[in-house]
N, CA, C and O atoms as a Tripos MOL2 file, in Angstrom:
@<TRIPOS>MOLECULE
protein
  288   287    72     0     0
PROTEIN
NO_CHARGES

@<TRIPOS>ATOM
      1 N         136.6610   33.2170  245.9940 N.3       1 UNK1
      2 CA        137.0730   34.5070  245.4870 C.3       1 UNK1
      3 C         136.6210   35.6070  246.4580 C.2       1 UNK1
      4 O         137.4950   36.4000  246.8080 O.2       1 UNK1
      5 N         135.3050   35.7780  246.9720 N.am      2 UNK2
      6 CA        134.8320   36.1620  247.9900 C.3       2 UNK2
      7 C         135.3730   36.0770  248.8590 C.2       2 UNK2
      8 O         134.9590   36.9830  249.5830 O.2       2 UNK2
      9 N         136.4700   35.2840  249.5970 N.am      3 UNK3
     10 CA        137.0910   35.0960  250.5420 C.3       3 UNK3
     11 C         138.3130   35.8180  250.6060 C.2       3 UNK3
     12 O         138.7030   36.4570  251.5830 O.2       3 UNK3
     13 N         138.8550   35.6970  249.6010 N.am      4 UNK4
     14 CA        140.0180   36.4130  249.1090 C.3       4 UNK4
     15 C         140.1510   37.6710  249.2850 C.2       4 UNK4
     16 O         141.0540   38.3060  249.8300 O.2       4 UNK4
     17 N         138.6760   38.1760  248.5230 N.am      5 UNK5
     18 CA        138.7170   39.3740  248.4220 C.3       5 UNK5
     19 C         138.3550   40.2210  249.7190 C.2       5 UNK5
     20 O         138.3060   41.4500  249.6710 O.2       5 UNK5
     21 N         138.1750   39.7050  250.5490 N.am      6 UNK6
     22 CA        137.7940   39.5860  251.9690 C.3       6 UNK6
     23 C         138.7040   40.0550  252.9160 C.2       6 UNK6
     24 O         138.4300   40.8660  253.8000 O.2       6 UNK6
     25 N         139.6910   39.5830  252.7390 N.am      7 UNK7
     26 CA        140.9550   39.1820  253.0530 C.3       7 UNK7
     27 C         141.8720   40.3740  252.6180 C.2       7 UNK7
     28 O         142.3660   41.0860  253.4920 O.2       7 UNK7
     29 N         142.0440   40.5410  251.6820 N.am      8 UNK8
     30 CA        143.1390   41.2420  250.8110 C.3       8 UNK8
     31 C         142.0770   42.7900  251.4660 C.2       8 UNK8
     32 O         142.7850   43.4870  252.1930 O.2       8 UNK8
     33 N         140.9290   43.2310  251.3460 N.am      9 UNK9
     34 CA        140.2170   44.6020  252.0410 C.3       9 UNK9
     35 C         140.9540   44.4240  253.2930 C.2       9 UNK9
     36 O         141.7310   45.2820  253.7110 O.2       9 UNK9
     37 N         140.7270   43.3480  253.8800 N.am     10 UNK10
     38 CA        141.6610   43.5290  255.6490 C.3      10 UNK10
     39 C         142.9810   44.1350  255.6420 C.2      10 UNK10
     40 O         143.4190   45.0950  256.2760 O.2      10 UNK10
     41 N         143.6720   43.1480  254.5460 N.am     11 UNK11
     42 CA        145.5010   43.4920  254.9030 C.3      11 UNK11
     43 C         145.3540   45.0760  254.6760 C.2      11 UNK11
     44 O         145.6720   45.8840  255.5490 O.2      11 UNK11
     45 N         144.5840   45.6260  252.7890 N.am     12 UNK12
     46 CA        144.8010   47.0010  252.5800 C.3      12 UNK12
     47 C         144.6010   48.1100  253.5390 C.2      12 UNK12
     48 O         145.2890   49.1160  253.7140 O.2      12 UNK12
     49 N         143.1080   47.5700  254.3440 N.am     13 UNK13
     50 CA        142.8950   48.6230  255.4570 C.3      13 UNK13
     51 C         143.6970   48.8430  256.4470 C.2      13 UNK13
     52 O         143.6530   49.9160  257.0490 O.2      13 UNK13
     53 N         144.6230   47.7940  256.8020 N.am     14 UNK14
     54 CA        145.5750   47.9040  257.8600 C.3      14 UNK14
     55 C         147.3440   48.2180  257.4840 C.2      14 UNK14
     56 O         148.3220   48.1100  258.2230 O.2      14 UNK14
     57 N         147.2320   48.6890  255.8500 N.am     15 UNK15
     58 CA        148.7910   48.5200  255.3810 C.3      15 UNK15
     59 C         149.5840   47.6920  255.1590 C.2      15 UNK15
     60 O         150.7920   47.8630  254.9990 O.2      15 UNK15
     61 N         148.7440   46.2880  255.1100 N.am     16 UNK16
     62 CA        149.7560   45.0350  255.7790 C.3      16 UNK16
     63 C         149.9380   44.4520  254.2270 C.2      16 UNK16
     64 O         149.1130   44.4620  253.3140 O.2      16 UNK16
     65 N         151.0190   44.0480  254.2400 N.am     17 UNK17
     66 CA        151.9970   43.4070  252.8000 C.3      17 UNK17
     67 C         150.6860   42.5750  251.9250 C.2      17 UNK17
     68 O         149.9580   41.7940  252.5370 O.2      17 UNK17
     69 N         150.5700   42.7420  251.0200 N.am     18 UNK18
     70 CA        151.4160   43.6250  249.8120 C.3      18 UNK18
     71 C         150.4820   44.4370  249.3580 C.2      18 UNK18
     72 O         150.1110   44.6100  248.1960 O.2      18 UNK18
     73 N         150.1120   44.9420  250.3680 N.am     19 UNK19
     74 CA        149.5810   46.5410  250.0310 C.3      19 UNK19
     75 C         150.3010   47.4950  251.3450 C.2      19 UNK19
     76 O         149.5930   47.4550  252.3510 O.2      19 UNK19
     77 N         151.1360   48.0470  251.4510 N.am     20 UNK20
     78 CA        151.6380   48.7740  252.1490 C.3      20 UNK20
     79 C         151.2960   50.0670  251.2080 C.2      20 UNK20
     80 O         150.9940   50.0190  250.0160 O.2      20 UNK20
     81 N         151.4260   51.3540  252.1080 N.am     21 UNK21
     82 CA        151.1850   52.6220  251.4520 C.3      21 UNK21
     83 C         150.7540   52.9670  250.9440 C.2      21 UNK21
     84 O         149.8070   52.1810  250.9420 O.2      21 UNK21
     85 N         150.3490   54.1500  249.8450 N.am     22 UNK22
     86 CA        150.1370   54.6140  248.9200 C.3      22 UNK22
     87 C         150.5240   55.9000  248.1300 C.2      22 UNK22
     88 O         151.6490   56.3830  248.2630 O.2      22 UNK22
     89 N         149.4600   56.5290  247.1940 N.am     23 UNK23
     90 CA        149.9020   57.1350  246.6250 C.3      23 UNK23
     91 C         148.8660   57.8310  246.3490 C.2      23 UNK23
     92 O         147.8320   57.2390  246.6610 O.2      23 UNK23
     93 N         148.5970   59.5570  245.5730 N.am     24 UNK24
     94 CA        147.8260   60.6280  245.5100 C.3      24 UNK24
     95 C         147.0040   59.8990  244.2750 C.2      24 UNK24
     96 O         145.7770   59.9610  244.3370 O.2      24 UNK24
     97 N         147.5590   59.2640  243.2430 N.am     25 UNK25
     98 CA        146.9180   59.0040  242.2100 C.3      25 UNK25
     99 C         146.7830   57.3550  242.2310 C.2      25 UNK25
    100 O         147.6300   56.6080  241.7400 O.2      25 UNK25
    101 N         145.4120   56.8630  242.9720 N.am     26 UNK26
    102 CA        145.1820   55.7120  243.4120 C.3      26 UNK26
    103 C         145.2260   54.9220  241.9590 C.2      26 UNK26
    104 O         145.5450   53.7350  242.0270 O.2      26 UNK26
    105 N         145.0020   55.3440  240.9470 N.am     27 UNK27
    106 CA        144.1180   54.1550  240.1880 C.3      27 UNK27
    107 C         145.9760   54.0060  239.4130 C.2      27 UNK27
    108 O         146.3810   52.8830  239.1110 O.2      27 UNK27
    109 N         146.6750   54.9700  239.2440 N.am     28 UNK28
    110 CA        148.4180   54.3230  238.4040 C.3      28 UNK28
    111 C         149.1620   53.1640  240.0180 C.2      28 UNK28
    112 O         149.7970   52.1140  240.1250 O.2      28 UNK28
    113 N         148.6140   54.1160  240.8810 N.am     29 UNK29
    114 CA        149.1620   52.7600  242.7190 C.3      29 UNK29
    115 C         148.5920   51.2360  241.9700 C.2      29 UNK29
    116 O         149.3210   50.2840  241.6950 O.2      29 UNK29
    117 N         147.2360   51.3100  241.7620 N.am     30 UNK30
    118 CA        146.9850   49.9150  241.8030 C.3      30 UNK30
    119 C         147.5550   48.8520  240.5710 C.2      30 UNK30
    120 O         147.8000   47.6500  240.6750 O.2      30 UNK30
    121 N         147.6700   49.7060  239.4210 N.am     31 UNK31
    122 CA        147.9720   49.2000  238.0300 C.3      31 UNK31
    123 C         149.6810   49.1200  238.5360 C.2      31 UNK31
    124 O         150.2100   48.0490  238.2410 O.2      31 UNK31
    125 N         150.4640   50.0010  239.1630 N.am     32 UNK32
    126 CA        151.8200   49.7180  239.4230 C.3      32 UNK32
    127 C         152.4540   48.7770  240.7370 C.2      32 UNK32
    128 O         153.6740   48.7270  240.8910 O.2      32 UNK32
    129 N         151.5400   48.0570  241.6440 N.am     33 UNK33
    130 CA        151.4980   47.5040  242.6350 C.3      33 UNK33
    131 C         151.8600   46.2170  241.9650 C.2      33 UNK33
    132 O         151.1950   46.0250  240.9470 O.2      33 UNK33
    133 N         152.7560   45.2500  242.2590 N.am     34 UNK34
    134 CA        153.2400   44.3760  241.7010 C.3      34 UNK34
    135 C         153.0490   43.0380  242.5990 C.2      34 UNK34
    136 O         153.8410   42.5090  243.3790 O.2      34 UNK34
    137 N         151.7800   42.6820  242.2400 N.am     35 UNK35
    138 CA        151.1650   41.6510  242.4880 C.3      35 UNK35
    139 C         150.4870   41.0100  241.6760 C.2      35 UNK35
    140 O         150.3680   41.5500  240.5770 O.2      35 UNK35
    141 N         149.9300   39.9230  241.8330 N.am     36 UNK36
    142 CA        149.0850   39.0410  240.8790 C.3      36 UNK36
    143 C         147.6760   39.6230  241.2640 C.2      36 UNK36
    144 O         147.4750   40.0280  242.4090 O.2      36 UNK36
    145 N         146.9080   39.6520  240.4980 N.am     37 UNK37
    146 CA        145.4260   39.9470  239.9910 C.3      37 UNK37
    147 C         144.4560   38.8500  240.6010 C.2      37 UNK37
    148 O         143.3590   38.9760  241.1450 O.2      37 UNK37
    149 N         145.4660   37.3900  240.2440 N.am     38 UNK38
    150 CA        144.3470   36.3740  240.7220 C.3      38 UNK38
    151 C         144.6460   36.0190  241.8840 C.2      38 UNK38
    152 O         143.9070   35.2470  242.4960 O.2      38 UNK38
    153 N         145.5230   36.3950  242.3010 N.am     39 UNK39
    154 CA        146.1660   36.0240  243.8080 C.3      39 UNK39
    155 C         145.3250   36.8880  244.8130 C.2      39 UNK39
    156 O         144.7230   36.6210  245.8520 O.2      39 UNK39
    157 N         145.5180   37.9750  244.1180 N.am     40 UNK40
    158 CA        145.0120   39.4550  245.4140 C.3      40 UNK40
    159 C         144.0710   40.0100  244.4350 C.2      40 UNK40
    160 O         144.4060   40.7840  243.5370 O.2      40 UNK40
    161 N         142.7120   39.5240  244.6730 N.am     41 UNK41
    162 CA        141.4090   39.9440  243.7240 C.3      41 UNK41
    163 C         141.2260   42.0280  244.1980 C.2      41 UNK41
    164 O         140.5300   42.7520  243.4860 O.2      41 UNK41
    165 N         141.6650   42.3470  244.9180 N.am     42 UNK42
    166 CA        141.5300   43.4630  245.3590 C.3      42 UNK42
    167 C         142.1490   44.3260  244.4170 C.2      42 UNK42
    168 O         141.6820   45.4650  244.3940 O.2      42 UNK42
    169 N         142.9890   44.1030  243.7110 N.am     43 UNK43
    170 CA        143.7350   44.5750  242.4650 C.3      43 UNK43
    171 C         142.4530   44.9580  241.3460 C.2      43 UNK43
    172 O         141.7420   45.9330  241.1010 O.2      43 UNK43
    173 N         142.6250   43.6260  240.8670 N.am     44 UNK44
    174 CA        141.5500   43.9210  240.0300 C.3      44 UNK44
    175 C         140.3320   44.3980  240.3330 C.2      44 UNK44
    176 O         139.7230   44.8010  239.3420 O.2      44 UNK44
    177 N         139.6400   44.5140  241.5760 N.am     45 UNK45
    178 CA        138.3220   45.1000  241.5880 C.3      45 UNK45
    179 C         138.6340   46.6900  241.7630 C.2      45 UNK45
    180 O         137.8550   47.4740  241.2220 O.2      45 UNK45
    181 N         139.9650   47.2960  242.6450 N.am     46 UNK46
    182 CA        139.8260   48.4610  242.1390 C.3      46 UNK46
    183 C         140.5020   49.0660  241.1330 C.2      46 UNK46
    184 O         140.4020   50.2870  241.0080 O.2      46 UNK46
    185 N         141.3360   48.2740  240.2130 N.am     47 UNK47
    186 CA        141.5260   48.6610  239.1350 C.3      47 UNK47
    187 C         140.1000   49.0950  238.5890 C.2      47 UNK47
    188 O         139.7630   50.2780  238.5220 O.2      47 UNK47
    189 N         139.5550   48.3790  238.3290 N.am     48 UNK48
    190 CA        137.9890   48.5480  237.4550 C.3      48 UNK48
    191 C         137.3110   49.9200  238.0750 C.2      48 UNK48
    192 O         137.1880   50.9720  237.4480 O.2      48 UNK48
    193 N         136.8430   49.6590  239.6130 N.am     49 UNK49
    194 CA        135.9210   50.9250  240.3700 C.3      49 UNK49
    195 C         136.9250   52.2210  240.1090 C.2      49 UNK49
    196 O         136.4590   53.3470  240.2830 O.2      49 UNK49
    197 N         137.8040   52.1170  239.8440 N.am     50 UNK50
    198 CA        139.0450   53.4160  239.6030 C.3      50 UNK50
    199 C         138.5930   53.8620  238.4750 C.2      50 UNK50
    200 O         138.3470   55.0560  238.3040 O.2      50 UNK50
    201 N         138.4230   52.9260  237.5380 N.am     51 UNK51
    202 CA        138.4760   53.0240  236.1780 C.3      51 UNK51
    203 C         136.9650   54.1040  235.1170 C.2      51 UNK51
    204 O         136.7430   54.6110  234.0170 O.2      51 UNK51
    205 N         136.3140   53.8690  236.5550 N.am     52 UNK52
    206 CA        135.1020   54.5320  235.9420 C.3      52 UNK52
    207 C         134.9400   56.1340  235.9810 C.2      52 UNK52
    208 O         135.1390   56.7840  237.0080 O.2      52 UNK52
    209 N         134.5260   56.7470  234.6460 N.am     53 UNK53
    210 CA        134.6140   58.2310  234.4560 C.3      53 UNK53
    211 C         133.4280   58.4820  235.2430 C.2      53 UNK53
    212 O         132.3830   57.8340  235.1900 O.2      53 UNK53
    213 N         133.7440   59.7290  236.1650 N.am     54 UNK54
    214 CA        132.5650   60.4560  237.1600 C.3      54 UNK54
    215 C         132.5590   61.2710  235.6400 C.2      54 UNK54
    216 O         133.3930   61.5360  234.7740 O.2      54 UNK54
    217 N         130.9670   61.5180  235.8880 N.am     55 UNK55
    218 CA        130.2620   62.9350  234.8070 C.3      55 UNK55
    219 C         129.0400   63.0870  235.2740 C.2      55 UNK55
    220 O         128.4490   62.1620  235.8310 O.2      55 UNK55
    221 N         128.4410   64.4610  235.0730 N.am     56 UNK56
    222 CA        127.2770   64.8410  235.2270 C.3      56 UNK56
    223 C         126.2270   65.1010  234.6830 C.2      56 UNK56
    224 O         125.3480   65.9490  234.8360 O.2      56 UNK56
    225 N         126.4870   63.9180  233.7400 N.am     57 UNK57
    226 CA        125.2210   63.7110  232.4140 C.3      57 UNK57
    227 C         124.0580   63.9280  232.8620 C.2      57 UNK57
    228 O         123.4910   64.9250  232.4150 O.2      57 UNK57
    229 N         123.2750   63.0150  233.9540 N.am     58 UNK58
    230 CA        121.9610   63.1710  234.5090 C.3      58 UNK58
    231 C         121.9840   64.4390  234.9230 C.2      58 UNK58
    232 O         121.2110   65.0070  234.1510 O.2      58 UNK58
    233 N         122.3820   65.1880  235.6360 N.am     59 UNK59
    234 CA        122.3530   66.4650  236.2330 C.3      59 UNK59
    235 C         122.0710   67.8080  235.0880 C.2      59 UNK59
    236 O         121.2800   68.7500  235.1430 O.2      59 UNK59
    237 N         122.9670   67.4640  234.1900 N.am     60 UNK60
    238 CA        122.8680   68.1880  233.1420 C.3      60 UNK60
    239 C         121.6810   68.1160  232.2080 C.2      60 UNK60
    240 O         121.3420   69.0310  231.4580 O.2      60 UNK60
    241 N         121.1590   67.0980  232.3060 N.am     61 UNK61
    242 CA        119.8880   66.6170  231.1270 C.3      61 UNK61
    243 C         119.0670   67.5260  232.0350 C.2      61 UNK61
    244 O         118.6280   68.5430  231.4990 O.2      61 UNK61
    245 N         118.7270   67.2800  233.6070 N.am     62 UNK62
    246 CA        117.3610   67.8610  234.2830 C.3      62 UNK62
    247 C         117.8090   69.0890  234.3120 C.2      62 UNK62
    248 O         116.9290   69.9200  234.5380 O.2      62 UNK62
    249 N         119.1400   69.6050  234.1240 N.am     63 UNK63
    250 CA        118.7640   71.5500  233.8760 C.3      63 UNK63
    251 C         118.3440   71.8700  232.6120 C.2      63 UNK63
    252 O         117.7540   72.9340  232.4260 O.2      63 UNK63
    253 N         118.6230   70.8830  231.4530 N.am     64 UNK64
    254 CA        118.5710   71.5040  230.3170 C.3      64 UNK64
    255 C         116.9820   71.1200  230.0210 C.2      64 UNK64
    256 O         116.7670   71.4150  228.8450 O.2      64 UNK64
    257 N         115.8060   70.5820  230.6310 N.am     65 UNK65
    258 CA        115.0250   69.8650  230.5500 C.3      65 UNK65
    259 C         114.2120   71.0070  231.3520 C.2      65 UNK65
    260 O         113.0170   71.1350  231.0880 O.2      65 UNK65
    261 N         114.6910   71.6760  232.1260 N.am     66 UNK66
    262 CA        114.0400   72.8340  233.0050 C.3      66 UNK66
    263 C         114.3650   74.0220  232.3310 C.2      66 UNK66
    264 O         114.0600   75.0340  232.9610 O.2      66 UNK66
    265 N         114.9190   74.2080  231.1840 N.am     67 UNK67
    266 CA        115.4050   74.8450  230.4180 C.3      67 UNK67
    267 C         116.1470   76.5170  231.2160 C.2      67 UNK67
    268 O         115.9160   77.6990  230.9580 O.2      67 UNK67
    269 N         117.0440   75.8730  232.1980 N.am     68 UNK68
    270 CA        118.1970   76.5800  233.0210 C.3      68 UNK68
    271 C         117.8200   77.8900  233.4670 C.2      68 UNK68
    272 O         118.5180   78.9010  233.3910 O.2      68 UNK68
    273 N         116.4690   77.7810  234.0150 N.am     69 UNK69
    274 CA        115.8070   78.9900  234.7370 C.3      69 UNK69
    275 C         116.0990   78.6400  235.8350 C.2      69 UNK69
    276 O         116.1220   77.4920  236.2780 O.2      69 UNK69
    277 N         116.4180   79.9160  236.5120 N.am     70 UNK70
    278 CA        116.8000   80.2190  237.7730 C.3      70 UNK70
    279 C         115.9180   81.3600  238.7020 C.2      70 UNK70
    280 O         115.6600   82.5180  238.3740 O.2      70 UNK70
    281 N         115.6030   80.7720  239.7560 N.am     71 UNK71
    282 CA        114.7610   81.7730  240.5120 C.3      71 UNK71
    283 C         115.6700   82.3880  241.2610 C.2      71 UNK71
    284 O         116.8420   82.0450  241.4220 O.2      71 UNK71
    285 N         114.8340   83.7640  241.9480 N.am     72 UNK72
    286 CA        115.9020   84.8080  242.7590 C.3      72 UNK72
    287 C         115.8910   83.8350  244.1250 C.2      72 UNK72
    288 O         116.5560   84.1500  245.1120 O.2      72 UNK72
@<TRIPOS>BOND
     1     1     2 1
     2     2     3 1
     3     3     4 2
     4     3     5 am
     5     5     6 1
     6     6     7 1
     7     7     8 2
     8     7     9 am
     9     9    10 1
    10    10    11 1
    11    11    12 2
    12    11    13 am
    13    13    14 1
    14    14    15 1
    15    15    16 2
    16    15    17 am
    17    17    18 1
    18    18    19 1
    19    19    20 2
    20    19    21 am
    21    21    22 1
    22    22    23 1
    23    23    24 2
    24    23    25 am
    25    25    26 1
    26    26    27 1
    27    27    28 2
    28    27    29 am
    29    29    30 1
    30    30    31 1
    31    31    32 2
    32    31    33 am
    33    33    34 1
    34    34    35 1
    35    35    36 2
    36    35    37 am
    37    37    38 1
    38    38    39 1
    39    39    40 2
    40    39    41 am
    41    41    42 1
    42    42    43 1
    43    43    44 2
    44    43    45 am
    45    45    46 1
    46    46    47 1
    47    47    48 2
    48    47    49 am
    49    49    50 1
    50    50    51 1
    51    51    52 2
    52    51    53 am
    53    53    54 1
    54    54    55 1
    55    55    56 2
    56    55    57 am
    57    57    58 1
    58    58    59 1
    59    59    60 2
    60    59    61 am
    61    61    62 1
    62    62    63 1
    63    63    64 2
    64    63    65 am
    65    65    66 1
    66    66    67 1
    67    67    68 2
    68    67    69 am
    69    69    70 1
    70    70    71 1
    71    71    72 2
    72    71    73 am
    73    73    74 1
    74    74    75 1
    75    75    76 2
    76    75    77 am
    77    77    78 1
    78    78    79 1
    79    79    80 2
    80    79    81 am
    81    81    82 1
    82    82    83 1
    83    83    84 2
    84    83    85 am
    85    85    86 1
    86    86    87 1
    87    87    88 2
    88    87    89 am
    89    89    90 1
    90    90    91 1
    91    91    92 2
    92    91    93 am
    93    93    94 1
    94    94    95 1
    95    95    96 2
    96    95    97 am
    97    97    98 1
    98    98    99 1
    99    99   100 2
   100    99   101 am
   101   101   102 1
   102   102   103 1
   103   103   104 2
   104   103   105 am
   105   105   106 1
   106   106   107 1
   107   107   108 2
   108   107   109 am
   109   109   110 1
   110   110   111 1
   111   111   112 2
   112   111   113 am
   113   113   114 1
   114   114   115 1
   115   115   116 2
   116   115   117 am
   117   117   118 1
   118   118   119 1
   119   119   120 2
   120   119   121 am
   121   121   122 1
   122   122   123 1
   123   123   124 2
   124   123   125 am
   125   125   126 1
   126   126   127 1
   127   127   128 2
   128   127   129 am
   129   129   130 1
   130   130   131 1
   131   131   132 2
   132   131   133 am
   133   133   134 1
   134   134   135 1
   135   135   136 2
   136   135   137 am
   137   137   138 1
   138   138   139 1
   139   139   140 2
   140   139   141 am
   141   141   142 1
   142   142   143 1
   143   143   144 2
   144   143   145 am
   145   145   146 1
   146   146   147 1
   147   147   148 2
   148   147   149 am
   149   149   150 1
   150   150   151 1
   151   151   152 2
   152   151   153 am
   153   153   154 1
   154   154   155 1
   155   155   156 2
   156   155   157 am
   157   157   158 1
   158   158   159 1
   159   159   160 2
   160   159   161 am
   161   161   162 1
   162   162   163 1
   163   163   164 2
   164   163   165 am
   165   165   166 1
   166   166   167 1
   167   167   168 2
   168   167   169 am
   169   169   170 1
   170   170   171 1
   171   171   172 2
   172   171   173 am
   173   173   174 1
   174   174   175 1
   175   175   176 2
   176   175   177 am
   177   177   178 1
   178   178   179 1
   179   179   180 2
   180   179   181 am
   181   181   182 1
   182   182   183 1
   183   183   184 2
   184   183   185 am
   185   185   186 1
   186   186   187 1
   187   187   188 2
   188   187   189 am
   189   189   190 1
   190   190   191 1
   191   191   192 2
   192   191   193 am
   193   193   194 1
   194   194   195 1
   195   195   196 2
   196   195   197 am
   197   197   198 1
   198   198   199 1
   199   199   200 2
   200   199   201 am
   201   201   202 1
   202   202   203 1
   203   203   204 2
   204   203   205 am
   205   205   206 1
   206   206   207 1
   207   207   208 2
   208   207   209 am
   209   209   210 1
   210   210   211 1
   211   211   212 2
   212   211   213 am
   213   213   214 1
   214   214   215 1
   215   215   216 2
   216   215   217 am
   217   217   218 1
   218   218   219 1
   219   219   220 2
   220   219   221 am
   221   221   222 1
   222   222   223 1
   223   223   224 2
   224   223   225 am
   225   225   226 1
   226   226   227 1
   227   227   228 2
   228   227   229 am
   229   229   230 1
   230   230   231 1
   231   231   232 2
   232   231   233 am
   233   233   234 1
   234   234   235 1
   235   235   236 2
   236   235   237 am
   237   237   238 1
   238   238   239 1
   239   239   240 2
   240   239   241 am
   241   241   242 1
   242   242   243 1
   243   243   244 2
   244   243   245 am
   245   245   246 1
   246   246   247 1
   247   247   248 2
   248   247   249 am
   249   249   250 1
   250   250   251 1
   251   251   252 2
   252   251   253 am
   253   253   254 1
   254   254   255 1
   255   255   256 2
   256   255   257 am
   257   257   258 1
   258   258   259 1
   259   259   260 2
   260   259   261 am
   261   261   262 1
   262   262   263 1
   263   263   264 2
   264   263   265 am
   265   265   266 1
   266   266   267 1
   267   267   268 2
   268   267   269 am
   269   269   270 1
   270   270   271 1
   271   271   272 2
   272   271   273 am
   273   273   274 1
   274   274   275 1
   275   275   276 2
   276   275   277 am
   277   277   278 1
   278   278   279 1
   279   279   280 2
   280   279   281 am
   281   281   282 1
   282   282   283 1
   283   283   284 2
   284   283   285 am
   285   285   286 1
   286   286   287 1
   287   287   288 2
@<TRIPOS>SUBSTRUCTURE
     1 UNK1         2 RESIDUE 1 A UNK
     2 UNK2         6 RESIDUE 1 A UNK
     3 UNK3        10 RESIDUE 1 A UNK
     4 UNK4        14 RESIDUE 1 A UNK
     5 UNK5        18 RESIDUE 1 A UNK
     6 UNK6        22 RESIDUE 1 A UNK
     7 UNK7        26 RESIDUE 1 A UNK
     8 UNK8        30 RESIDUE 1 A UNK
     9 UNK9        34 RESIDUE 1 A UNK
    10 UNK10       38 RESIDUE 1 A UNK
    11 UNK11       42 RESIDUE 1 A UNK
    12 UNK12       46 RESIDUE 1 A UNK
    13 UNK13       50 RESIDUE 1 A UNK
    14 UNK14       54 RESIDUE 1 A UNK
    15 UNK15       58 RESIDUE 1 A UNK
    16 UNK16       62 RESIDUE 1 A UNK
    17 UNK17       66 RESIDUE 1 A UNK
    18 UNK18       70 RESIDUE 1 A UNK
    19 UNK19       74 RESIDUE 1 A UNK
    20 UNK20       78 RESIDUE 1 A UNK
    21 UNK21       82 RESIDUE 1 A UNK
    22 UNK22       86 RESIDUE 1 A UNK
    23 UNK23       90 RESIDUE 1 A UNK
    24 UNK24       94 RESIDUE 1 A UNK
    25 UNK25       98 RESIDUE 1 A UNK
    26 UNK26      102 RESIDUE 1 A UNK
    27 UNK27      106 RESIDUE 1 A UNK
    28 UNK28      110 RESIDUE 1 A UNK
    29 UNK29      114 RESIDUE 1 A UNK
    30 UNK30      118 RESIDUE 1 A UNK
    31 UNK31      122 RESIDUE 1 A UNK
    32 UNK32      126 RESIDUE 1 A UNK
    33 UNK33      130 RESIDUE 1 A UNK
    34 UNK34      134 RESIDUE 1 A UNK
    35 UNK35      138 RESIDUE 1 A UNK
    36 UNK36      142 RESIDUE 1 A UNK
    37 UNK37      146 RESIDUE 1 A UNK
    38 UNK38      150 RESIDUE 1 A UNK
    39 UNK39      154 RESIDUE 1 A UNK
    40 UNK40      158 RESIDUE 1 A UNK
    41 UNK41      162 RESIDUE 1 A UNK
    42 UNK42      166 RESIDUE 1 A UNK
    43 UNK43      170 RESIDUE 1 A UNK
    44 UNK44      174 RESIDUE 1 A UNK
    45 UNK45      178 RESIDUE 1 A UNK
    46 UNK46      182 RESIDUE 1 A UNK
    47 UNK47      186 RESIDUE 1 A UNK
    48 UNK48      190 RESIDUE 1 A UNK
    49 UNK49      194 RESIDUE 1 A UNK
    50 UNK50      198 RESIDUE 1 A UNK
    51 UNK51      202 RESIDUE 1 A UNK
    52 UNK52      206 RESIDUE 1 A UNK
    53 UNK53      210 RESIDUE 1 A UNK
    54 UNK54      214 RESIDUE 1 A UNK
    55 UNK55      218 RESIDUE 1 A UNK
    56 UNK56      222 RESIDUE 1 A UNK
    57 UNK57      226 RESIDUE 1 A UNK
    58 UNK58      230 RESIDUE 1 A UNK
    59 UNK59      234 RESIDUE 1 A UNK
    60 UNK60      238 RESIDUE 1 A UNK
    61 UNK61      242 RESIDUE 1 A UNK
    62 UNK62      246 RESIDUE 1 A UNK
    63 UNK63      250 RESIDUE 1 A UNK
    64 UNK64      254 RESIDUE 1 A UNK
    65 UNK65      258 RESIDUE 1 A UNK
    66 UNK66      262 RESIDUE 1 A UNK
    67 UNK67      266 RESIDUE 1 A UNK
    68 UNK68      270 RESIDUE 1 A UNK
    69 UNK69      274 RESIDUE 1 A UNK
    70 UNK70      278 RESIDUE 1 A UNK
    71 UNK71      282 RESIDUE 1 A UNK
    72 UNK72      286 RESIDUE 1 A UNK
């Protein structure tokens, strides 16, 4: 699987079939890319890393924890 996935990072980095091109909104490219999942593990791993919500929970806890004082 490791190998695969190995493999399939090469072709994507270079454009080479069946990942040619793309698109502005990576994570609907990968879910609409019409390939097999178990064939081309690269699918599914960035389906998933796509899939994850960025937020600034931690960031937000240590201002509110410093209770959002600001020096000049």
């Amino acid at each position: 699987m490791a190998s695969k996935l190995s493999d399939n990072l090469q072709a994507y980095n270079q454009s080479l079939t069946p990942f040619p091109g793309g698109q502005a909104d990576s994570l609907s490219w990968w879910k609409n890319l019409p390939i097999n999942s178990k064939i081309h593990p690269l699918k599914a791993f960035s389906k998933t890393i796509l899939s994850i919500v960025g937020h600034a929970g931690e960031v937000e806890r240590t201002f509110f924890d410093l209770g959002t004082t600001q020096s000049a």
